[in-house]
C-alpha positions as CSV (number, residue, x, y, z in Angstrom):
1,X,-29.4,-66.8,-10.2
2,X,-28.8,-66.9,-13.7
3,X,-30.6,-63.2,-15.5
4,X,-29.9,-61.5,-18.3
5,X,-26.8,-60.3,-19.5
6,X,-25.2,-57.3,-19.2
7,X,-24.1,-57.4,-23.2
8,X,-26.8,-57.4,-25.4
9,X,-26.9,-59.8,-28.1
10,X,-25.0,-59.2,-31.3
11,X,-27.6,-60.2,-33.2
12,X,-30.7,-59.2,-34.0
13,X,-32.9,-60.8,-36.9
14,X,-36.0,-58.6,-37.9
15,X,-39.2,-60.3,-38.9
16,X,-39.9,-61.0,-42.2
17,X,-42.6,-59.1,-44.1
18,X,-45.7,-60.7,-45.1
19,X,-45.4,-59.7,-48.9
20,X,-42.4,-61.8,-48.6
21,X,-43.8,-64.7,-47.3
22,X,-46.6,-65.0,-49.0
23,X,-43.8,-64.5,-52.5
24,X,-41.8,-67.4,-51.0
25,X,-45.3,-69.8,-50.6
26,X,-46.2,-68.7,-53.8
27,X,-42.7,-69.6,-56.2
28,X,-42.2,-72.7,-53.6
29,X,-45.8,-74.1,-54.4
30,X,-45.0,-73.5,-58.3
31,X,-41.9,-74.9,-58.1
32,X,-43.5,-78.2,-56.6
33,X,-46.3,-78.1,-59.0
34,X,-43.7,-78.1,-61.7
35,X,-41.5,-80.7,-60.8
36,X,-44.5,-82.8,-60.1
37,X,-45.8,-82.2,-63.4
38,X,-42.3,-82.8,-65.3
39,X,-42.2,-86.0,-63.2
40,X,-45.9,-87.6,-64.6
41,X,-45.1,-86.2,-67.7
42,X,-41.3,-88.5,-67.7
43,X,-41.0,-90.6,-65.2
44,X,-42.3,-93.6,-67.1
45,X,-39.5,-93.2,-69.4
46,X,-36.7,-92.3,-67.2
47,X,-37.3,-95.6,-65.3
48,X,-37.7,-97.7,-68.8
49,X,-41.5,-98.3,-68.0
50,X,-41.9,-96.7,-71.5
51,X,-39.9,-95.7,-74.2
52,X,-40.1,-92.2,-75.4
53,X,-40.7,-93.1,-79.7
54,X,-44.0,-95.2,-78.1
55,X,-46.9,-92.3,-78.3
């Protein structure tokens, strides 16, 4: 039957700290909130809906 082996495996990946997740939610989020907020501030223009001299 079909156990565990007698070699260990190579590797071994640690868990991550929760100071480090909660970094990586918190620059991902902001990233996101960026881009969304470059995108309603050109979008209009970049697909010709307006044109950027038209305030």
């Amino acid at each position: 039957m079909a156990g565990p082996g007698k070699i260990p495996h190579p590797i071994h990946i640690h868990p991550v700290r929760p100071l480090y997740r909660f970094a990586a939610t918190g620059l991902g989020a902001s990233m996101w909130f960026f881009l969304m907020y470059r995108a309603k501030q050109d979008l209009p223009h970049m697909l010709g809906w307006k044109h950027p001299w038209d305030h």
